[in-house]
C-alpha positions in Angstrom: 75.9 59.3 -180.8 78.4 57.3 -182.4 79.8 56.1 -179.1 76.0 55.2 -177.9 75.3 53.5 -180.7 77.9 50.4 -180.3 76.9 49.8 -176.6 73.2 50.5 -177.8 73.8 46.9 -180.0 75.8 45.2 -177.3 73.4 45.8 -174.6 70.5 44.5 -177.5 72.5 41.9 -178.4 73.1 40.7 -174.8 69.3 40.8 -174.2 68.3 38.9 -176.8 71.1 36.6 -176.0 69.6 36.2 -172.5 66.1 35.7 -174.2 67.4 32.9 -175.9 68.9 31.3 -173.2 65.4 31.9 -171.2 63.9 29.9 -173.7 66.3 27.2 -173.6 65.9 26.9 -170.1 62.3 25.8 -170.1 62.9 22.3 -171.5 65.9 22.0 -169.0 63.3 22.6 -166.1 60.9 20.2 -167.5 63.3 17.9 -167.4 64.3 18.4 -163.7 60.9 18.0 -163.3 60.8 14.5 -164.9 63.8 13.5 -162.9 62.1 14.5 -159.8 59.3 12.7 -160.5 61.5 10.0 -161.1 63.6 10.2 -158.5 61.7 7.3 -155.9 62.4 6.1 -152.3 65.1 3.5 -152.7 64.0 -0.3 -152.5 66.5 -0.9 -150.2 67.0 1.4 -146.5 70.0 0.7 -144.6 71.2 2.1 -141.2 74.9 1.2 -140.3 75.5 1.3 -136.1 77.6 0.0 -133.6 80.2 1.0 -131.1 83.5 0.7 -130.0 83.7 -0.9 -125.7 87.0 -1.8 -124.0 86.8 -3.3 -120.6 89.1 -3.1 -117.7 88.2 -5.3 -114.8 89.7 -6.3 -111.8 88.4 -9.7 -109.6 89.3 -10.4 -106.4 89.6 -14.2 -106.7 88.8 -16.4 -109.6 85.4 -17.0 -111.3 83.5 -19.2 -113.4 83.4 -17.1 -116.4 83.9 -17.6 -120.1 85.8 -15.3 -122.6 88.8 -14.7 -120.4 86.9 -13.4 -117.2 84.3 -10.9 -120.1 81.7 -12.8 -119.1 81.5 -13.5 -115.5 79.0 -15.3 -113.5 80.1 -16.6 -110.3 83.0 -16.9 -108.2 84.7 -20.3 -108.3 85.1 -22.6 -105.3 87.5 -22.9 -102.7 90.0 -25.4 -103.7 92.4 -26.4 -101.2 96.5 -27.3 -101.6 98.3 -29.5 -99.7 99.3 -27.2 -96.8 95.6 -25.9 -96.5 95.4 -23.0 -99.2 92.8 -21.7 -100.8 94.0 -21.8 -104.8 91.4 -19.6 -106.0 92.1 -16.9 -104.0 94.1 -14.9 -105.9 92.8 -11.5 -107.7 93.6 -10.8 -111.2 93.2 -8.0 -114.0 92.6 -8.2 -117.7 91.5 -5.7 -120.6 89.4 -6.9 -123.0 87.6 -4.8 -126.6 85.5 -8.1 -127.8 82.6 -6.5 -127.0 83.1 -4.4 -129.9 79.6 -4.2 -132.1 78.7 -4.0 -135.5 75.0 -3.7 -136.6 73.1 -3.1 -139.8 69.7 -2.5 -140.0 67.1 -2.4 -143.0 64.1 -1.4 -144.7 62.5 -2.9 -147.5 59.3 -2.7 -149.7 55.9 -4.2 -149.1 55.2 -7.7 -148.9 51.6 -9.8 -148.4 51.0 -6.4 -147.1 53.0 -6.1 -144.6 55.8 -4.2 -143.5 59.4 -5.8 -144.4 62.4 -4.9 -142.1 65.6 -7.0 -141.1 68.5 -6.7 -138.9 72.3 -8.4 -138.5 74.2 -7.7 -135.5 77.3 -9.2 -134.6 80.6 -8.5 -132.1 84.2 -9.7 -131.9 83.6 -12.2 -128.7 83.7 -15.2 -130.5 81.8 -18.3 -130.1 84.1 -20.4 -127.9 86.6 -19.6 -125.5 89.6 -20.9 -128.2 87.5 -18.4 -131.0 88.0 -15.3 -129.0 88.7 -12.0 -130.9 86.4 -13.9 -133.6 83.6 -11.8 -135.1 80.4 -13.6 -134.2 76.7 -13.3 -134.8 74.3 -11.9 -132.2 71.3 -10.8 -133.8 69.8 -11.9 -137.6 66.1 -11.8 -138.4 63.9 -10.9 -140.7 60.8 -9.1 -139.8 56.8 -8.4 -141.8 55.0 -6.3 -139.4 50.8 -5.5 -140.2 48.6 -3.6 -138.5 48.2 -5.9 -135.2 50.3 -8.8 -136.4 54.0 -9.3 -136.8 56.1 -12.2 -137.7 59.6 -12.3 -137.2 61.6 -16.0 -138.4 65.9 -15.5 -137.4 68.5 -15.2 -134.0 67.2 -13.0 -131.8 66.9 -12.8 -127.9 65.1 -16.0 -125.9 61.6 -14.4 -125.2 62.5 -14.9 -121.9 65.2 -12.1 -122.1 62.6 -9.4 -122.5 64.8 -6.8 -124.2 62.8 -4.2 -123.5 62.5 -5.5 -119.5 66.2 -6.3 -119.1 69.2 -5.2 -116.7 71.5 -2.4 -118.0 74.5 -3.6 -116.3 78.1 -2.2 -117.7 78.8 -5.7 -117.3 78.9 -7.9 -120.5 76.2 -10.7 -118.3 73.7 -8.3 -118.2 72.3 -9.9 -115.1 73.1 -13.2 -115.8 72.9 -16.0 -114.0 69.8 -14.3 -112.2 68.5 -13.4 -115.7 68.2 -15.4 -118.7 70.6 -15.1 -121.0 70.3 -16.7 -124.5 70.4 -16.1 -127.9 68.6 -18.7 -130.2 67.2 -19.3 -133.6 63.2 -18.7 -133.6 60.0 -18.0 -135.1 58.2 -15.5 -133.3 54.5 -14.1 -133.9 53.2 -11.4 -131.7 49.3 -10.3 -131.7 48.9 -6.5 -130.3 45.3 -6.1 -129.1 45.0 -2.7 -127.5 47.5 -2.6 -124.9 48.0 -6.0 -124.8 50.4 -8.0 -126.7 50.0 -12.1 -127.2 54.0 -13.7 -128.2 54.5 -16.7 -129.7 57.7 -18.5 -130.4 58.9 -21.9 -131.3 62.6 -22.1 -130.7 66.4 -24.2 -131.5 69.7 -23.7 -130.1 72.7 -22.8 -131.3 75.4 -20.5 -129.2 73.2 -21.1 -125.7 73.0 -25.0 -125.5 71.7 -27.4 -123.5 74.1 -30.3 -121.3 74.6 -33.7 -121.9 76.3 -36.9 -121.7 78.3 -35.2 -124.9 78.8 -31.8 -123.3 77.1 -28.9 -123.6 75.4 -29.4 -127.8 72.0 -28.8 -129.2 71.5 -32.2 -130.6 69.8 -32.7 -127.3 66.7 -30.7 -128.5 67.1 -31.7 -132.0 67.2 -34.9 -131.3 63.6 -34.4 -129.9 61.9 -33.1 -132.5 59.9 -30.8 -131.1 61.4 -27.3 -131.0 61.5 -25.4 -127.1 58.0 -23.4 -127.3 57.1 -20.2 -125.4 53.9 -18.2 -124.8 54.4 -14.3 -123.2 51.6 -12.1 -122.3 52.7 -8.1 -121.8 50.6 -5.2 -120.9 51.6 -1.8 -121.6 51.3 1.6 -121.6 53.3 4.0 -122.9 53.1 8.4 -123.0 55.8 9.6 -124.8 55.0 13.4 -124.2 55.8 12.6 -120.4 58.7 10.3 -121.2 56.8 7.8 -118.9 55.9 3.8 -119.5 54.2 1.0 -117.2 55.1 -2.4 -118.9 53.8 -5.5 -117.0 54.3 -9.2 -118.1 54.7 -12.9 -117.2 55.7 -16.3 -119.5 56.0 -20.1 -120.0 58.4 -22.2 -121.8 58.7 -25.7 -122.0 61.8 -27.6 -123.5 62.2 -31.3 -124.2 65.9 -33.0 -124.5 66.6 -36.4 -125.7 70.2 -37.0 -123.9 71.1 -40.2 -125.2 70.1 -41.8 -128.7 71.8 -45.5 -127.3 73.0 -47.1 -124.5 76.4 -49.5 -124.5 76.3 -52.2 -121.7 79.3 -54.6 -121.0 78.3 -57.8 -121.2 81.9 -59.8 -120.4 84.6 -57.9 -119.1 87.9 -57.5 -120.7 90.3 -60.0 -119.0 94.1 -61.2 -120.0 95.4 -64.8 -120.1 98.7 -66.7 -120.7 99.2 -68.9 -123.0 102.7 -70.0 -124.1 104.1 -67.7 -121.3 102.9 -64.8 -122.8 99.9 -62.6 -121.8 97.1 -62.1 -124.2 94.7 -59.6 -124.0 90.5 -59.9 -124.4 88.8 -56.6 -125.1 85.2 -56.9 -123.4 82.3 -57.3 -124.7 79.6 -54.8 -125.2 75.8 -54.5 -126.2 74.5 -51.3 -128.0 71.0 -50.5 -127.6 68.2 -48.3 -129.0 67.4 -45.0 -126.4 64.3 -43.1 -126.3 64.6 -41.8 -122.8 63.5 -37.8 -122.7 63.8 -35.2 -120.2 61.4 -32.0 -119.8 61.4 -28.9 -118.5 58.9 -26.2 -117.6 59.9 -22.7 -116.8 57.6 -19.3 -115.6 58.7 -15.7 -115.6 57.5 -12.4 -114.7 58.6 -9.1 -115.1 57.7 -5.0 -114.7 58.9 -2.3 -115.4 58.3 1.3 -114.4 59.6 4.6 -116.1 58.8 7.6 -114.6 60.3 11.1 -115.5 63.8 10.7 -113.7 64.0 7.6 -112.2 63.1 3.9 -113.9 62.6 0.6 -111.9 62.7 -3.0 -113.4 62.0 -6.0 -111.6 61.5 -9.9 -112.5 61.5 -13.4 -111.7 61.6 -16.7 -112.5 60.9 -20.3 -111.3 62.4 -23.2 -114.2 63.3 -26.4 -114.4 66.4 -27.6 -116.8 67.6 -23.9 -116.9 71.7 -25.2 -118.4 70.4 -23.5 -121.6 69.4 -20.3 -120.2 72.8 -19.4 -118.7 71.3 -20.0 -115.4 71.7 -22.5 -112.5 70.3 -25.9 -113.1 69.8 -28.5 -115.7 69.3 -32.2 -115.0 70.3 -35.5 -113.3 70.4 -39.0 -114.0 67.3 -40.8 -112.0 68.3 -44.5 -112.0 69.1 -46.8 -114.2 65.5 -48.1 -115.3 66.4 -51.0 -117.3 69.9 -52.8 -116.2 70.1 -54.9 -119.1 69.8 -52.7 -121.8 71.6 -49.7 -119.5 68.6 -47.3 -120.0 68.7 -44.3 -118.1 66.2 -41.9 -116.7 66.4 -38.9 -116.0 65.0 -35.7 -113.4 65.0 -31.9 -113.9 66.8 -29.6 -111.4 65.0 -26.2 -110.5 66.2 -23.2 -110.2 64.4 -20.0 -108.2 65.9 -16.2 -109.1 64.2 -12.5 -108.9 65.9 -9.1 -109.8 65.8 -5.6 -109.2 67.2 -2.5 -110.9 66.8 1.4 -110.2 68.6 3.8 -112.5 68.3 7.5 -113.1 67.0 9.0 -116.7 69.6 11.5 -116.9 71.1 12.2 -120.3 75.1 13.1 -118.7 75.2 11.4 -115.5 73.1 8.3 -114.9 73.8 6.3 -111.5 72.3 3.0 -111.1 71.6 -0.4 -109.2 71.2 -3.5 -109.6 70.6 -6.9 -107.6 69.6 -10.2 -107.6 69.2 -13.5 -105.9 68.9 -17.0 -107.2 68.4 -20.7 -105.1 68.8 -24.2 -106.2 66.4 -25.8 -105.2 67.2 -29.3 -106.2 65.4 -32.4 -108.2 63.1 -32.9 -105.6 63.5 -36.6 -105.7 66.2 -39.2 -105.2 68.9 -38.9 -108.0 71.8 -41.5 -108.4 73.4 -38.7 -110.6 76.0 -37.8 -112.8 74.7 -34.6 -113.2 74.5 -32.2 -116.8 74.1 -29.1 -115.1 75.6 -26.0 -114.0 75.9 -24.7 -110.1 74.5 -28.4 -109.0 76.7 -27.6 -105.8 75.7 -24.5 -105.0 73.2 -23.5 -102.5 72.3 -20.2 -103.5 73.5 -17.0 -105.1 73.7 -13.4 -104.5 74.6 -10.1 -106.2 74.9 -6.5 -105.4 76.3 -4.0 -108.3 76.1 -0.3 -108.1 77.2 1.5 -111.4 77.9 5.5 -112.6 77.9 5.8 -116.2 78.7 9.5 -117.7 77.8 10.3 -121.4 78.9 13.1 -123.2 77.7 13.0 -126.8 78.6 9.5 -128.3 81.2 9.2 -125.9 81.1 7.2 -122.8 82.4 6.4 -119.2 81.1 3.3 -117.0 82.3 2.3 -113.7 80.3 -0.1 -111.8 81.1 -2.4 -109.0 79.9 -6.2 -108.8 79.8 -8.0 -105.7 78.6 -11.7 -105.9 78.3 -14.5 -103.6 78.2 -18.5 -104.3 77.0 -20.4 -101.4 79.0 -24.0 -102.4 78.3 -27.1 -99.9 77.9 -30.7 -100.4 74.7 -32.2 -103.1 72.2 -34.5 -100.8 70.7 -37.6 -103.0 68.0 -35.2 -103.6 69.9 -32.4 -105.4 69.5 -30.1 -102.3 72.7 -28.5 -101.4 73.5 -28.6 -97.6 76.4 -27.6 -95.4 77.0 -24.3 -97.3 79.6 -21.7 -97.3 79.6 -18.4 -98.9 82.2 -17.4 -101.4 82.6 -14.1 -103.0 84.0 -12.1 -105.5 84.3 -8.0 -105.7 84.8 -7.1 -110.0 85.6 -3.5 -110.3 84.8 -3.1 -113.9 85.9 0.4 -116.1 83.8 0.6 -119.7 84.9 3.1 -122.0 82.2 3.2 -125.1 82.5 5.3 -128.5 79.5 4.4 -130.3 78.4 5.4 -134.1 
């Protein structure tokens, strides 16, 4: 008994204790219970993305590209040497990782009722050929999103680049010069009625620019006041249990450029004389004067696209006029000279006439696909004394052809794809048609190796 009795108080002593701390407990789990409570969805969501993209290419001759032959578009022309050579045919190789990407995206809390979101995307390619390696902006906008209604006001895609429509090419051009390519400050408000959506958007330039008597700049629209407008209609229809989607659409945009705000005309020429036996020099004597001159341009697109359970098709195309902007063939001319006094200037659009086509596979490991296009200049349609502020202005027509296999295994990846494009150059008629052609072409054989996060 007197061995029992010691572990007999222990064991009560332990109890009671453990009653006590029982009891202590209670407020403890009231106050986890508070801090749950008080533990809210932060103000503030953030998603951090991106990936990590070399690229090792080969071309078989040179090409009008920028970035160091990353962004390719055409091959160049045949340039001859003395003895009859062509200089542009040689082949070369590079390896470039500007395509690197960065990309944040956010959440935020309710405002005027609506939905607040933003994005920032940006990559190392740099905004000019000397700024390469440079991080650079892509993508910044800022998003309220209702019911039926969004608005969206930052840089985003031209609506004309309908990133949901749009070539999946390994190559950094995504289609382009078939395609529009353009990145540009906007406001943009889309109206969903049923399967319908209504776009808006009211746009400036900044990276993708317009040409000029001053080189490629986006004074030109400035200078015009009225910002390049756009007006998209989509249809579409979506079943996510079948992994299928029908998307139809078709667009307008117009764009107004002022080239020049004045006009310098020489009104004596410079001239030397000797006096005293030695030669003394005149400058001329010029004139400056006021220019309002303008030049339009009015552009249409349409585009579909069809996913089914393995295989999706995409197809579009476009008819534009003053297209320097949009990474595509065209831009405009110098008319005449309407007033030779004052040096005035007017000027006429060149149009431009592409269509695509792209078939890829929906496999999750190995996805095969296709993709080609053609695009025609098709001139100003009137008599043009030139010079001319455009791109391609001596090239008939364009063609390309580029099969790619792209293997992913988990957020690693493996693209090969093959580019074959053709540049039909010839002489420019005093219409802007293009006449007396022959074909040029370049075969890219492009390696993309992706880690993305």
């Amino acid at each position: 008994m007197k061995r029992i009795l010691p572990f007999i108080l222990v064991l009560t002593f332990s109890a009671g204790s453990l009653f006590a701390q029982t009891k202590q407990e209670k407020p403890a789990a009231d106050t986890l219970k508070t801090e749950k409570a008080e533990k809210k969805p932060p103000l503030i969501g953030f998603t951090f993305s991106g990936y990590v993209k070399t690229d090792i290419y080969y071309d078989s001759r040179q090409t009008v590209n920028s970035r160091e032959g990353q962004f390719l578009l055409y091959p160049d022309a045949i340039v001859k040497d003395a003895e009859g050579n062509d200089i542009n045919a040689k082949s070369n190789f590079n390896m470039l990782s500007i395509q690197t990407r960065l990309a944040g995206a956010f959440t935020g809390p309710d405002a005027l009722k609506a939905k607040t979101s933003a994005y920032i995307e940006g990559e190392f390619f740099g905004n000019t050929n000397g700024a390469i390696n440079s991080f650079r902006l892509r993508h910044a906008w800022v998003k309220l999103a209702w019911t039926h209604t969004e608005l969206m006001v930052g840089q985003y895609w031209h609506p004309m680049f309908v990133a949901t429509c749009a070539p999946e090419t390994v190559s950094f051009n995504t289609g382009a010069p078939f395609v529009v390519f353009s990145r540009n400050p906007q406001i943009r408000v889309t109206q969903s009625l049923g399967h319908f959506k209504l776009i808006l958007t009211a746009l400036s330039q900044l990276d993708f620019t317009s040409n000029g008597p001053d080189g490629p700049n986006p004074k030109y629209l400035r200078n015009s006041v009225l910002p390049e407008m756009d007006f998209q209609v989509q249809y579409g229809i979506k079943n996510e249990t079948k992994g299928t989607e029908f998307l139809v659409g078709a667009g307008v945009d117009y764009i107004l450029l002022t080239p020049r705000l004045s006009t310098e005309v020489v009104q004596k020429k410079a001239y030397d004389t000797v006096v005293d036996g030695l030669v003394v020099h005149h400058n001329a004597v010029t004139a400056t004067y006021r220019s309002t001159e303008t030049t339009s341009g009015l552009s249409f697109n349409l585009f579909s696209k069809l996913r089914l359970s393995k295989i999706t098709l995409k197809a579009g195309g476009f008819y534009g006029s003053n297209n320097y902007a949009f990474t595509m063939l065209g831009g405009y001319a110098v008319k005449n000279i309407s007033n030779a006094g004052k040096g005035t200037e007017s000027y006429s659009a060149l149009s431009t006439l592409s269509t695509w086509f792209e078939f890829s596979t929906n496999g999750k490991t190995w996805v095969p696909g296709l993709f080609a296009a053609f695009s025609k200049n098709l001139g100003a349609g009137e008599t043009v004394t030139g010079p001319y502020y455009s791109r391609g202005s001596n090239i008939d027509y364009l063609y390309r052809i580029s099969p790619r296999l792209i293997l992913n295994i988990k957020k690693f990846r493996i693209a090969a794809e093959i580019e074959y494009t053709v540049a039909a150059y010839g002489k420019t008629n005093e219409k802007g048609y293009v006449y007396n052609q022959s074909e040029v072409g370049n075969l890219r054989g492009l390696l993309g190796v992706y880690f993305f996060f």
